[in-house]
C-alpha positions as a printed Julia matrix, in Angstrom:
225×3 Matrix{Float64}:
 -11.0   -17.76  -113.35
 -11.5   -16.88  -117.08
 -14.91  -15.38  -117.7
 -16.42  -15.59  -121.15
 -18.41  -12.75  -120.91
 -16.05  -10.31  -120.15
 -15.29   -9.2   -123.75
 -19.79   -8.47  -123.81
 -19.4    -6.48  -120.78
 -19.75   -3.34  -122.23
 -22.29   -4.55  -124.46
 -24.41   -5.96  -122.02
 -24.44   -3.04  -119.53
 -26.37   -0.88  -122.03
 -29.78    0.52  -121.63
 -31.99   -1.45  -124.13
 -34.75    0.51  -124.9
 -37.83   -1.38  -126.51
 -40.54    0.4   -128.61
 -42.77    0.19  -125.83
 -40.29    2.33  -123.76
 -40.51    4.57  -126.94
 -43.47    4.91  -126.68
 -44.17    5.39  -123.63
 -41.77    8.34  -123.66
 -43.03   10.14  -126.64
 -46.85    9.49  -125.12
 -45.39   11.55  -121.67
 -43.55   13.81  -124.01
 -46.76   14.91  -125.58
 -49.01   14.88  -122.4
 -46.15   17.39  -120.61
 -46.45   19.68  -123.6
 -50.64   19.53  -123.59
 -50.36   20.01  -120.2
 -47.69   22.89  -120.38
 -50.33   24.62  -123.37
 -52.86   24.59  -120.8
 -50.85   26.09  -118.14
 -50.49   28.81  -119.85
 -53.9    29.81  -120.99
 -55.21   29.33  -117.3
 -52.32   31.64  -116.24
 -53.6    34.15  -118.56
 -57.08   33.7   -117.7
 -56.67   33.73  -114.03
 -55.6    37.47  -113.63
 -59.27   37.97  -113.0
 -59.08   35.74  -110.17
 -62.58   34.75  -111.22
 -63.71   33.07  -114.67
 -66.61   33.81  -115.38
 -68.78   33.42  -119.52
 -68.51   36.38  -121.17
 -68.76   36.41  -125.18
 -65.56   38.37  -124.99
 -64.06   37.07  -122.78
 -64.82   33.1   -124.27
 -63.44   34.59  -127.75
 -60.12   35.95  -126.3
 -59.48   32.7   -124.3
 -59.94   30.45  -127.35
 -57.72   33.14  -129.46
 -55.22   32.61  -126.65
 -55.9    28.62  -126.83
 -55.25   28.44  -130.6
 -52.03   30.82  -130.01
 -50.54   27.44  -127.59
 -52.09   24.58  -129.44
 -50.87   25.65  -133.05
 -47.25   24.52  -132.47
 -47.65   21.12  -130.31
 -47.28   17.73  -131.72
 -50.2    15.35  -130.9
 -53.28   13.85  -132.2
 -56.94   12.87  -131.64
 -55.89    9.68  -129.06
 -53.59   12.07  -126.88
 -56.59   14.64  -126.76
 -58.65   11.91  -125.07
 -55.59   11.08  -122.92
 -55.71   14.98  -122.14
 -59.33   15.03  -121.02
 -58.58   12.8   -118.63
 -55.53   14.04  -117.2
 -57.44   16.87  -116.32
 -60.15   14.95  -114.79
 -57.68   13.22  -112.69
 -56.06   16.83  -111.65
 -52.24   14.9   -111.64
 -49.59   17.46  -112.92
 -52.9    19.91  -113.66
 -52.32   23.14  -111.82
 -55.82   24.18  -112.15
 -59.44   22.83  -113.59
 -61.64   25.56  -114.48
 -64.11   23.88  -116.49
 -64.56   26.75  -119.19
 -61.03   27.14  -119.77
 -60.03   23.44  -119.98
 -62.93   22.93  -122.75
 -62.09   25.79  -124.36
 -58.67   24.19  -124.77
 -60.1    21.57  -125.56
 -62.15   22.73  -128.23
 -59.06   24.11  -129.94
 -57.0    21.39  -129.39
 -59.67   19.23  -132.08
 -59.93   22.08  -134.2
 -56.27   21.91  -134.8
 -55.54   18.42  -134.94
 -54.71   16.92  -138.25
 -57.23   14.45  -138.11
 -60.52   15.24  -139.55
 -62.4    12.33  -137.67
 -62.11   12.41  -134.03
 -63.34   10.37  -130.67
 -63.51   11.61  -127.14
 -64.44    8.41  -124.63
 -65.2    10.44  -121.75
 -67.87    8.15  -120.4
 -65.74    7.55  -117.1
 -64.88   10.87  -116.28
 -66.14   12.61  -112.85
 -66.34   16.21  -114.35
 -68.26   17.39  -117.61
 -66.52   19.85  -120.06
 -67.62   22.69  -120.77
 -67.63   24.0   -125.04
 -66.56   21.0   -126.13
 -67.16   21.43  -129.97
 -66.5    25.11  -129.49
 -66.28   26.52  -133.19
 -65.64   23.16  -134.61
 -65.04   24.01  -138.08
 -66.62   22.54  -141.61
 -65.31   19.29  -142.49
 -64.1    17.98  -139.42
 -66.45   15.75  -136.87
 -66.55   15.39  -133.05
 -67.81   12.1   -131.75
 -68.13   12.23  -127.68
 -69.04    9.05  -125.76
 -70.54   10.51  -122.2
 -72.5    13.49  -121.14
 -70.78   16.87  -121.58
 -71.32   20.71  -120.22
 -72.29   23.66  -121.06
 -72.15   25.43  -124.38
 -71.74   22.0   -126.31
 -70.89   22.75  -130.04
 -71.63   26.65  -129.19
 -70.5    28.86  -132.08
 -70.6    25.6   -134.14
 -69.15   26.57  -137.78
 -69.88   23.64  -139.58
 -68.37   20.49  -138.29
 -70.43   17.44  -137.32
 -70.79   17.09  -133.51
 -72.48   13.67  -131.75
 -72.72   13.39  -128.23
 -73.9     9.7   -126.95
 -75.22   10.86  -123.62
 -76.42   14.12  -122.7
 -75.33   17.58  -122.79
 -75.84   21.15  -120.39
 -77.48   24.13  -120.96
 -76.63   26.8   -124.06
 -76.18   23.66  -126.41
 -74.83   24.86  -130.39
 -75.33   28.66  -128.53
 -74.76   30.87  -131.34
 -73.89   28.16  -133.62
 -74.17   29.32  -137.72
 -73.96   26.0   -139.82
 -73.5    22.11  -139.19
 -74.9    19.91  -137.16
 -75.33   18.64  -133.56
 -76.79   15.29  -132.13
 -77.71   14.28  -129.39
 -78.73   10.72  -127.92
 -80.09   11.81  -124.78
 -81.4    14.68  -123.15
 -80.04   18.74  -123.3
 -80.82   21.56  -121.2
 -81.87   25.03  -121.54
 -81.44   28.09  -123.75
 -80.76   25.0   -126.12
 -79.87   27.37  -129.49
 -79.77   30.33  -128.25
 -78.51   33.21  -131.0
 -78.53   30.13  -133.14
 -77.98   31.55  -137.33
 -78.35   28.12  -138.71
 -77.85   24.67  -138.67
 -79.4    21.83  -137.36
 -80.02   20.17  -133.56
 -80.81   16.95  -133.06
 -82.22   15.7   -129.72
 -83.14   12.21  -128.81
 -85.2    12.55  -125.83
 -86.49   15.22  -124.07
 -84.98   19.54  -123.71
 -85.36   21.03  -121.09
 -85.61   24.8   -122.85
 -85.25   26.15  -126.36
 -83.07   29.61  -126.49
 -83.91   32.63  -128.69
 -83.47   31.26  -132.43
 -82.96   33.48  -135.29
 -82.28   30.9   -138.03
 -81.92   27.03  -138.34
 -83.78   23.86  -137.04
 -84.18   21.83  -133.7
 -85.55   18.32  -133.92
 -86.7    16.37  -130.52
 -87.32   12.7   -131.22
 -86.99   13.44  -135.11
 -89.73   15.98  -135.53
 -89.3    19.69  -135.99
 -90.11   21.94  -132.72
 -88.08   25.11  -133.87
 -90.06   28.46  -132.32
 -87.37   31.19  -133.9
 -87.21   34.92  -132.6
């Protein structure tokens, strides 16, 4: 029997891919690299066997961080994908929370957009130093509570959190600016050099200020060192 099709047979078995299945691939692409990046900086950090916050020892993880991140290929929406692939723990060989927002923290600093949005709201685990050393001219917007050390070592960006943050919030920050809708915790500014806080409800403890401003509900409660 003579079948029309045979001389599309060829043609037909091909592998149609769609843009979706584009997509899709160069999304996974990116996530296996981000994930890779971060491999590698908790590999590095976990020949102490214990992580602990150390000035030094934050400074030479994010130096390590920036090292990984400086190469990859992503942007601000696969950051938020990131943060959640980590909250999940699939294909994550380890969350330490300092580390991953570290990495985090570098991975916006780094990113070519100067405007970006974290959605975190449905994550199980807070961050920790998200905002670390977020530099002038970029801004941070994250929707959910975060960690510890939010915007610490700020230098200049524009940080907003829409829920609440931990203790040591814009710790040792030196310009820029940090609000907050809800409530922060304590040492809030500590070794602070400048800038500005903004809390919208209540702080639990102020740190030792040496220069800049704090602001609960919109007035001015700053007791410097």
């Amino acid at each position: 029997m003579f079948n029309p099709f045979e001389d599309f047979k060829e043609f037909l078995s091909k592998v149609r891919t769609l843009p979706l299945d584009r997509l899709s691939a160069a999304h996974d692409q990116v996530m296996a690299e981000l994930t890779s990046g971060y491999g590698k900086l908790v590999e590095q950090e976990l020949k102490s066997l214990v992580w602990f916050v150390e000035h030094n020892r934050v400074i030479e993880a994010y130096k390590t961080a920036t090292e990984v991140v400086k190469d990859l290929g992503y942007d601000a929406h696969s950051i938020e994908d990131f943060c959640y692939a980590l909250d999940s723990g699939v294909d994550i060989p380890y969350l330490i929370s300092g580390p991953a927002g570290i990495y985090v923290a570098a991975l916006c600093n780094h990113v070519a957009e100067e405007k970006i949005v974290l959605r975190l709201g449905e994550m199980e685990r807070r961050l920790h130093f998200l905002g670390y050393r977020l530099p002038y001219g970029k801004s941070l917007r994250i929707e959910g509570d975060t960690g510890n050390f939010t915007g610490s070592a700020l230098q200049g960006g524009d940080i907003t959190v829409t829920g609440a943050t931990g203790d040591w919030t814009g710790a040792g920050m030196t310009e820029g600016k940090i609000s907050i809708h809800k409530n922060c915790g304590r040492n809030t500014g500590e070794w602070m050099q400048g800038g500005e806080i903004w809390v919208g409800s209540r702080i639990r403890g102020l740190g030792r200020i040496t220069s800049g401003q704090i602001y609960q509900a919109g007035e001015a409660i700053t007791e410097q060192a």
